[in-house]
N, C-alpha and C positions, 0 to 999 in steps of 0.2 A: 672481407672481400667486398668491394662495391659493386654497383648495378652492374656498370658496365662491366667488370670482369663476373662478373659472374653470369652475364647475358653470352660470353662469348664463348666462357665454358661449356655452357649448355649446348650450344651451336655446335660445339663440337661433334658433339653425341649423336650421330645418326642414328634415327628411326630405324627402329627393326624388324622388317616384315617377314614374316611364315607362312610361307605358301603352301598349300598341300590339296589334296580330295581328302574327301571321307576315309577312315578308318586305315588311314595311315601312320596310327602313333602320334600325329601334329599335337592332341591335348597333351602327350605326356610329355614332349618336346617343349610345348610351351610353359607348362607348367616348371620346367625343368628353369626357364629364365624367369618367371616367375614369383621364383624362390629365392631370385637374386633380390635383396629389399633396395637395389640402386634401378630397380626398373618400377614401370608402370604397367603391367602385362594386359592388354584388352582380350578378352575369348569373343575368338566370332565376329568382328566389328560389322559383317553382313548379316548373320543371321536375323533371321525371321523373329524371333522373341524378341528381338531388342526394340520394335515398334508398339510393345505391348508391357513394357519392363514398366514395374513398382517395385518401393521397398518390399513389398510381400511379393513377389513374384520371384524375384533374384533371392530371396533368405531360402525358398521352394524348392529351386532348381540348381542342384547337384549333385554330380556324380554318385550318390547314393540314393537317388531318388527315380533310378531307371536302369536297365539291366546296359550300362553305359561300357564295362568294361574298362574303364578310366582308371586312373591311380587313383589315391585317395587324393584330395584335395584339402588345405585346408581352410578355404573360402567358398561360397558358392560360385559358380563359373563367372558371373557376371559383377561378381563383386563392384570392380574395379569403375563401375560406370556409375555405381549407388551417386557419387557428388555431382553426378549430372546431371540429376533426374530434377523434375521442375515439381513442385509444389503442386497437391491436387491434378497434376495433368500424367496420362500415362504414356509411354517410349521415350526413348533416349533422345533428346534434340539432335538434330540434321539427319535423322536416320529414316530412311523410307524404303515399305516393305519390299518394292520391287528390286531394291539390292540384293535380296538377296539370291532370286536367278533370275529375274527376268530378265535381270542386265548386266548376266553374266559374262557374256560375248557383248562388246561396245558398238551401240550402232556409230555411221559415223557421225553423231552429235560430239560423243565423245563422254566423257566421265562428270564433268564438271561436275554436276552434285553430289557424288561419290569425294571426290577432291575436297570439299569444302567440308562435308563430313568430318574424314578424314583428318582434314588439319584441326579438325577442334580437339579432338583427343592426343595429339600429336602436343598441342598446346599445353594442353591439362595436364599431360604427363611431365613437360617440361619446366612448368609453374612452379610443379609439386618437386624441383630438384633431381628428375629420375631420368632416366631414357624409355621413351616410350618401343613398345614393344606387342604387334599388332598379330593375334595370330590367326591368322582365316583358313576355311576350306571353300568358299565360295570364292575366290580370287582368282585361281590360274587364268583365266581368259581375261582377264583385264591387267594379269602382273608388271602389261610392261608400260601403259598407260599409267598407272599409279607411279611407276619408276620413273617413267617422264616427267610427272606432272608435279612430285613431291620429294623425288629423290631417293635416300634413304639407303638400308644394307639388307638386299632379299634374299632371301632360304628358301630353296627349295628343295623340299619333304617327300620324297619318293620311297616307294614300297614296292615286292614283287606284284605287279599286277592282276597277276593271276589269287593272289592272295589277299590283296585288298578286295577283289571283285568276291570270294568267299566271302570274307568278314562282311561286306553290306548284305550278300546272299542271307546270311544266318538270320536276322532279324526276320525271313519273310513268315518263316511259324511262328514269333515271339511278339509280331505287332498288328494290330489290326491292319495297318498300313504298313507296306513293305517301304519305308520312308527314302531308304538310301538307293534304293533300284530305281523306285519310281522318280526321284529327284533328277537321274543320268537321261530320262527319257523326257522328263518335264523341260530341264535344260535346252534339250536339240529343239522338241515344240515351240520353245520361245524365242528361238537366236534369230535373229533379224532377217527379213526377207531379205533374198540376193546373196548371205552367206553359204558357205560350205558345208555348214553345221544346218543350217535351216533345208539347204539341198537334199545334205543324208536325213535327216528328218522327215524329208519326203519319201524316203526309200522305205523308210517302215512304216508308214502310210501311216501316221499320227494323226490324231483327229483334232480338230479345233478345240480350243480350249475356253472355259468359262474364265470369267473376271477373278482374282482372288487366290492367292496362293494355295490355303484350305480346300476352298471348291476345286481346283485345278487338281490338287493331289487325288481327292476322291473321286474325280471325273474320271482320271486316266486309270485311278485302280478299278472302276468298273468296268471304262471302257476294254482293259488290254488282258483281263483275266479272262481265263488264266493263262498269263506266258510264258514260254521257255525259258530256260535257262540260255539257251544258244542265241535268246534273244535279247534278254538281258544283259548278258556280255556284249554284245553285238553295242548296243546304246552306251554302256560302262567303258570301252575301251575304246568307242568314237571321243566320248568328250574327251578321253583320259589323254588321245594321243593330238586330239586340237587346240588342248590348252597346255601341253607343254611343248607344245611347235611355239605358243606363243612365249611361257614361262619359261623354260629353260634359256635361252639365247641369251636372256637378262640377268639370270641369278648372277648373285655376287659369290656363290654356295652352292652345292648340291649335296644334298645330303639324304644318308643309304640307308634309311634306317632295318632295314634286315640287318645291314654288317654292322651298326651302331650296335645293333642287341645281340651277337655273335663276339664281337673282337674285342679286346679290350685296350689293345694297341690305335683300331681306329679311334676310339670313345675319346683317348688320350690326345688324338691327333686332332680330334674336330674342339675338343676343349681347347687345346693354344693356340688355332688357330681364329675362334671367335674373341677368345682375350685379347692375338694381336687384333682384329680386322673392327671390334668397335668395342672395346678393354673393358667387359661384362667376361666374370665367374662362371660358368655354368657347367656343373656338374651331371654327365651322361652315366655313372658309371653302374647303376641299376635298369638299366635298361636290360628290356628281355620282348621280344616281339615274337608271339605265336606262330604256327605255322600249321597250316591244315592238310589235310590228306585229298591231293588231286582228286585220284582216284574216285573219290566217292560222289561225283558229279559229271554225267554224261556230257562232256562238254570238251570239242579240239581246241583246247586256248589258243594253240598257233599256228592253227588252220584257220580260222576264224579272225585273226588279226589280222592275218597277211589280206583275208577277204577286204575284212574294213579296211584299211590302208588301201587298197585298190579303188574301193567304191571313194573314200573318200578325195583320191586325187582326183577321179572321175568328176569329178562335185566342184575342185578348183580348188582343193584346200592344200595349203603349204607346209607337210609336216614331216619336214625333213630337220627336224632339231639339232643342233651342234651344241656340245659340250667341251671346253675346253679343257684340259688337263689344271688348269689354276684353277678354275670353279670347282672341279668335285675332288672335292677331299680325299685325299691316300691313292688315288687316282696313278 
């Protein structure tokens, strides 16, 4: 095959972005395409480690090296970005730390260095013969901005709420830092003056914050301990329901994964339909997704949303999402 058919192959192959929050199944999801050897699978393309990544750092960091709950892997997470690393320098090229929340919600500058990031890996992956295959949890607020700006075929990772909001919950006896609460509140602290999300952020009276994502986390876990549970959801199901006012409208997918690790009729359905929609393998059929007991947390999940959804229209925020019957699957 010559350059140019083989340049126009590749073109073919849209990019495949995984959108999701925290402790939604999204690693085992991605891992699941992953697995396919016709991709390039990136973990995280926001995260925060990736400004600080070495070969010794990425060999470090996997799912058996933290109480992750992840499948097993058979790479470290970050594998995939080892051929980009530069000589004697440490992080990923085009990657800066404030991707990963500060500029979670887009002011309106807009993404551009996010986008240029972004297509270098996009590049890398397509170099190497593959389809590149992006899987973030720090994206929903900018889903449709990367969709504008690069195209591509998006997934969006949804889980019962009320139970993804337990599974971040759990970490708070297991880490010094309750990582994933305090990230839902660090998020609203950072969203751009004049937003909706910066407005409600003013509701729970946040405090300013120091420079530095590190410093920032430790700040607010001082400053906000020790707080509720009622308040923690309150922060967890603001962002959860602003970033998929923006993320959903866009998807190309939605995808359930409670009923993914439940049905096995769904697992079948979302498998032919990613083979038709950009002709990648991918196998769901071990999927099994936890499920926690309400009960054991004093908290009206949906008494307390219907609150936030109130405060937040109050605020000007537009979170009325539509989902079409072609985008969510078995739907």
């Amino acid at each position: 095959m010559g350059t140019d058919a083989l340049k126009e192959q590749l073109e073919r192959y849209r990019a495949v972005f995984l959108h999701s929050g925290w402790r939604c199944a999204s690693t085992y999801v991605w891992n699941r395409f992953r697995r396919n050897p016709h991709t390039t699978s990136f973990y995280e393309p926001f995260g925060e480690n990736l400004a600080r990544s070495s070969h010794k750092r990425i060999r470090r960091q996997t799912a058996q090296g933290w109480d992750s709950r992840h499948p097993p892997l058979a790479q470290p997470y970050a594998e995939e970005y080892r051929p980009l690393l530069r000589p004697f320098l440490k992080g990923v090229p085009g990657y800066h730390e404030t991707f990963a929340l500060e500029r979670y919600f887009p002011t309106a500058a807009g993404i551009g260095p996010e986008v240029g990031y972004i297509s270098r890996l996009i590049l890398h992956a397509r170099r190497r013969g593959t389809s590149p295959v992006l899987g973030f949890s720090r994206s929903l607020g900018r889903a449709a901005a990367l969709k504008h700006a690069l195209g591509g075929y998006h997934i969006l990772i949804r889980r019962n709420p009320w139970q993804q909001w337990l599974s971040c919950r759990s970490y708070r006896d297991r880490m010094a830092i309750s990582y994933f609460e305090l990230c839902h509140f660090l998020i609203l602290a950072l969203a751009p003056a004049g937003t909706a999300a910066r407005r409600f952020a003013d509701t729970l009276h946040l405090p300013a914050l120091p420079h530095g994502m590190p410093q920032q986390l430790r700040f607010l876990n001082s400053a906000l301990q020790p707080w509720s549970d009622e308040l923690s959801y309150r922060a967890f199901i603001a962002v959860s329901l602003l970033s998929l006012a923006v993320a959903e409208p866009i998807a190309d997918l939605v995808l359930d994964v409670d009923r993914l690790g439940r049905s096995p009729q769904y697992r079948e359905t979302v498998r032919t339909r990613l083979l038709a929609d950009v002709g990648l393998g991918v196998d769901f059929g071990d999927c099994r997704v936890p499920s926690r007991d309400l009960g054991l947390v004093p908290v009206d999940f949906a008494s307390v949303e219907r609150d936030v959804k109130m405060d937040l229209l109050s605020c000007g925020a537009d979170i009325a999402p539509t989902c079409t019957p072609a985008r969510a699957v078995g739907a």
